[in-house]
C-alpha positions in Angstrom: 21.0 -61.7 -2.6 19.0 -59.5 -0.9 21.1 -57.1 -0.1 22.8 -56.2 -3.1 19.2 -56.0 -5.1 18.1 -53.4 -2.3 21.6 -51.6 -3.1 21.1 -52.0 -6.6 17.1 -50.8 -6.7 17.7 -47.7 -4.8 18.3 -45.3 -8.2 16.0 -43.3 -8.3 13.4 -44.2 -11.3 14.2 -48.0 -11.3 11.6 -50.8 -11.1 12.6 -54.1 -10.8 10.4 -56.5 -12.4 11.6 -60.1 -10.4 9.2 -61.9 -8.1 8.1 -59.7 -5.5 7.9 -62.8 -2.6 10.4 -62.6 0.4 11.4 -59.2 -0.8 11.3 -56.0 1.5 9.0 -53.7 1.1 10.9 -51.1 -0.3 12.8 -53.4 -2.8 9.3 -54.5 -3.9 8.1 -51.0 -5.0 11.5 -49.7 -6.8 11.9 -49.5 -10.2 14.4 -50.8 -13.9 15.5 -50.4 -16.8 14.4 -51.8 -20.4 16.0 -54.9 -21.0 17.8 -57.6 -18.8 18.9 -56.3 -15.6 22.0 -57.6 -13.4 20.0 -60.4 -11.8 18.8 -61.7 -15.4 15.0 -60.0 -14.8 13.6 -57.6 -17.4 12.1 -54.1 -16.9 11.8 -50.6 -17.5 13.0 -47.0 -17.1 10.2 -44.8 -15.3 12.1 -41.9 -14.5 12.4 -38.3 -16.3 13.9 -38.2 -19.9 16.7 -36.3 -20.3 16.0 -32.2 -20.4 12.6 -32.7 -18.6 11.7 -31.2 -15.8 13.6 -27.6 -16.7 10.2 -26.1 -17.3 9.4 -24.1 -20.6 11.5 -22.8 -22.7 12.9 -19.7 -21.5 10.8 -16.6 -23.8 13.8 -15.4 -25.6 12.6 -12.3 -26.9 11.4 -10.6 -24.0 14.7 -11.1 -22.6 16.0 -9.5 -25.8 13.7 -6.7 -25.5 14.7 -5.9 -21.9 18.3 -6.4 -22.4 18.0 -3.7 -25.3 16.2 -1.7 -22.8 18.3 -1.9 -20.1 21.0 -0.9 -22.2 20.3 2.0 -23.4 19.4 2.7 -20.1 22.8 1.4 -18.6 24.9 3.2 -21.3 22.7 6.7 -21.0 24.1 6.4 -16.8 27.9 5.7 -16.9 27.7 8.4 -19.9 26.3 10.8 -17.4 28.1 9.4 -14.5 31.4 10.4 -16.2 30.6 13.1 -18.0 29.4 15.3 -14.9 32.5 14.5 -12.9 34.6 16.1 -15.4 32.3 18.8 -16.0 31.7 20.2 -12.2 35.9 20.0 -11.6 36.2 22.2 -14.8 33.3 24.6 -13.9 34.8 25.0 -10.8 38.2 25.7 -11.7 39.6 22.5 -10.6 37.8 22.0 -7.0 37.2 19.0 -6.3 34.3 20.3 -3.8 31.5 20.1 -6.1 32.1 16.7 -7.0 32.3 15.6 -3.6 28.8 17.4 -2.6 27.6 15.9 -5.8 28.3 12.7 -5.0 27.0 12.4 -1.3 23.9 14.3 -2.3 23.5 11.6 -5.2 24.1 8.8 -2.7 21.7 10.2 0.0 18.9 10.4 -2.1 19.5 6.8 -3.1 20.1 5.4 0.6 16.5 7.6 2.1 14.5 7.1 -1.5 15.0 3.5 -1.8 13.2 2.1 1.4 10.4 4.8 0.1 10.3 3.4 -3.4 10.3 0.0 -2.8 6.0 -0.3 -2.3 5.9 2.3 -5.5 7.9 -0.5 -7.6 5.9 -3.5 -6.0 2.0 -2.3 -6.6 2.5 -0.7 -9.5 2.0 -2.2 -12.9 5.6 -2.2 -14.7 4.8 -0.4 -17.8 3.8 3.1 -15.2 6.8 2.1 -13.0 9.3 2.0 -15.8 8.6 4.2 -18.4 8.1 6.8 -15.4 11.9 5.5 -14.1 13.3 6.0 -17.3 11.6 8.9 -18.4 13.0 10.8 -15.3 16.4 8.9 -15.5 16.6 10.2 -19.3 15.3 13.2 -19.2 16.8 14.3 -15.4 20.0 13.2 -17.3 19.7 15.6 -20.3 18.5 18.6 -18.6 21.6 18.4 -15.7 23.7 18.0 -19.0 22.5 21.2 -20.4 23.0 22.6 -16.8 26.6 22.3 -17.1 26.8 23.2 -20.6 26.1 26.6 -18.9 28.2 26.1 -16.6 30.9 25.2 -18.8 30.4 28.5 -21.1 33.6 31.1 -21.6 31.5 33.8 -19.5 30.0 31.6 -16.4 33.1 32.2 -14.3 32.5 35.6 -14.6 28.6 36.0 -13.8 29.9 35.0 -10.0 29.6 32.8 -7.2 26.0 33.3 -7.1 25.5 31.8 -10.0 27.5 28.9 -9.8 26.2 28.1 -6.7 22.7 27.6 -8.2 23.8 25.8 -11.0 25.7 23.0 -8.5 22.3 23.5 -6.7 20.5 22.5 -10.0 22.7 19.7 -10.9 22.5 18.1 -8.0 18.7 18.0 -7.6 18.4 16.5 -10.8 21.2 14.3 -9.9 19.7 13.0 -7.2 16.4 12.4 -9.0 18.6 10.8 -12.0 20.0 8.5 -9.5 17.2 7.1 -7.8 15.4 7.0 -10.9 18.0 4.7 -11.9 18.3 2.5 -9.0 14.6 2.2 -9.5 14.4 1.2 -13.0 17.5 -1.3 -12.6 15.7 -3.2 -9.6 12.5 -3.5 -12.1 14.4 -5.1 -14.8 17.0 -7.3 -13.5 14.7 -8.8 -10.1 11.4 -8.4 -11.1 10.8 -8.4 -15.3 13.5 -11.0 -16.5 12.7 -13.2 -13.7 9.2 -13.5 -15.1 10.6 -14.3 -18.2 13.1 -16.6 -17.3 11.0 -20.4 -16.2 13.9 -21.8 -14.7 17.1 -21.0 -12.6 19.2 -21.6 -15.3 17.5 -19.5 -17.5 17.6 -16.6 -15.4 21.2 -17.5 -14.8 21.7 -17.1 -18.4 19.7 -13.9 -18.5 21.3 -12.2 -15.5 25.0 -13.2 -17.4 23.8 -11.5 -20.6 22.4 -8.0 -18.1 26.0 -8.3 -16.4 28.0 -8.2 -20.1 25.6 -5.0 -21.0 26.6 -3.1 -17.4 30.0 -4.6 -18.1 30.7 -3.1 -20.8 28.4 0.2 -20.6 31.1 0.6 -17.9 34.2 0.6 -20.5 33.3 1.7 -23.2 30.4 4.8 -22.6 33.4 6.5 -20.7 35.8 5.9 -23.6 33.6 7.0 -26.3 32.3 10.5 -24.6 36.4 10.7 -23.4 36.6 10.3 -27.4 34.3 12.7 -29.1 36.1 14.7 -26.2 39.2 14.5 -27.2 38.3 15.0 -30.9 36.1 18.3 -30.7 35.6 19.6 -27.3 34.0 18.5 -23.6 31.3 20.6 -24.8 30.6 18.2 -27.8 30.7 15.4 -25.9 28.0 17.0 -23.6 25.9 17.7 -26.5 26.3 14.3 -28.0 25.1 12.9 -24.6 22.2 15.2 -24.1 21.3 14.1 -27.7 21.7 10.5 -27.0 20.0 10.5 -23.4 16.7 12.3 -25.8 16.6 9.9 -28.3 16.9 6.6 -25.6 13.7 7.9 -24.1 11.8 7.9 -27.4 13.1 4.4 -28.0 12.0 3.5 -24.5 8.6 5.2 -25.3 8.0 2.7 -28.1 9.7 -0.7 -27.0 8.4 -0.6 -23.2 4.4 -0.6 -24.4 5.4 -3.1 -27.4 7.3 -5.2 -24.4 4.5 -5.4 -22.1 1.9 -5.7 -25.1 3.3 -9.0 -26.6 4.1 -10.4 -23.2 1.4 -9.4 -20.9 2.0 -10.9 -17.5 5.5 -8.8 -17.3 3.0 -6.1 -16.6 1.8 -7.5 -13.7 3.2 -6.0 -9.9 6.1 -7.8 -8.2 3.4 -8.6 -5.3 0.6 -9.5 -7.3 2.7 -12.2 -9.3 4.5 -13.8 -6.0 0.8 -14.1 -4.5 -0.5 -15.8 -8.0 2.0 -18.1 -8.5 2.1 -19.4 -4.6 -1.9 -19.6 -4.7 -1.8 -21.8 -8.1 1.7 -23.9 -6.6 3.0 -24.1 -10.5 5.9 -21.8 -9.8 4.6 -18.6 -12.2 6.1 -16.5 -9.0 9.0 -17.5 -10.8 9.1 -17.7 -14.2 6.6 -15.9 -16.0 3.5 -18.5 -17.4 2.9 -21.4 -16.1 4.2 -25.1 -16.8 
């Protein structure tokens, strides 16, 4: 008796509609489902219907949007990121010193600038924060490029150390700029803007899986088309094509950032300010962007 009915009326959601006498209290106050149950009593289902309680639906096109901006953003880096390897071992007659001072200057900026930029990225509104990322990304990325155009010129070799030393000077300043900029812009999109477009964990599950296919394959395939063109016409070319590409990506990020932030206005509102929003109203905004 007993006993199995209090075994049976712990599911969640279930109501059991027999006579309540001589009936613990917590058997009492448990609920059923719709139609005859397994001791011949009738009742009803109370609990959630199935696909409730996963919030709204997941604002699809701002993900879109921000996927499209991240990848021109992502493709624009490993582009770069390969590109002026090759170019710095060639300009220096195969050393592989200026890549290596490259490198740790790139990395340095990243691991001092990143505590520093952290309270930048978190009061500031997200339009300011990344169109100013990008825009230094981009355009950081295009002028190192025509650096090492120079450098890679018939006659550079000849103009003397001197020279070549300032141009490794120049590329890495704008490196390191380029690479925090980066860094910057990436922790905007994929931790702070998708997350207030996403309402649930699996949305943003869903949304971080699409950003990690678009870094995925930025990864292959921006090294194999610049080691095309390359291959094709010249390292020069390839340098030009990016310089061109790396231009026209910040115009296009001039134009869908504001249209981004204009159809979906609370992505423009700081990291901080959101988190303290959503706590004070309780409805979980701090996590997805507008409320339930």
């Amino acid at each position: 008796g007993h006993d199995g009915l209090t075994a049976a009326s712990e599911g969640k959601g279930w109501k059991s509609t027999l006579p309540d006498e001589g009936l613990p209290a917590s058997v009492a106050s448990t609920s059923s489902v719709e139609g005859d149950s397994l001791f011949g009593g009738s009742g009803s289902w109370d609990g959630p219907e199935e696909g409730e309680g996963e919030g709204p639906a997941v604002q699809w096109g701002a993900v879109a949007t921000i996927c499209a901006v991240h990848a021109l953003s992502v493709w624009g880096w490993r582009g770069f990121e390969f590109l002026v390897v090759i170019m710095l071992v060639q300009g220096s007659g195969g050393s592989l010193m200026s890549t290596a001072l490259y490198s740790l200057v790139c990395s340095t900026a990243v691991f001092l600038g990143g505590p520093v930029m952290a309270p930048f990225l978190e009061r500031t509104s997200r339009a300011k924060a990344l169109l100013l990322l990008l825009g230094v990304q981009q355009l950081g990325a295009a002028a190192a490029t025509l650096v090492l155009l120079l450098l890679a010129m018939p006659g550079s070799r000849a103009a003397g150390g001197g020279a070549q030393a300032a141009v490794l000077l120049a590329v890495c300043a704008l490196g390191a700029g380029i690479s925090l900029s980066y860094t910057g812009g990436k922790i905007v999109v994929e931790k702070s803007m998708v997350v207030q477009a996403c309402a649930s964990s699996l949305q943003l599950a869903r949304a971080n899986a699409i950003l990690k296919a678009v870094d995925l394959s930025a990864l292959i395939l921006s090294p194999m088309v610049l080691g095309l063109v390359g291959h094709l016409a010249s390292d020069r070319a390839a340098a030009a094509a990016l310089c061109g590409y790396q231009l026209l990506a910040c115009c296009v990020h001039a134009v869908l950032v504001p249209v981004l932030l204009v159809r979906h206005p609370h992505l423009q509102t700081p990291q901080v300010a959101a988190s303290a929003t959503g706590t004070a109203r309780g409805d979980g905004s701090h996590y997805g962007g507008a409320a339930p």
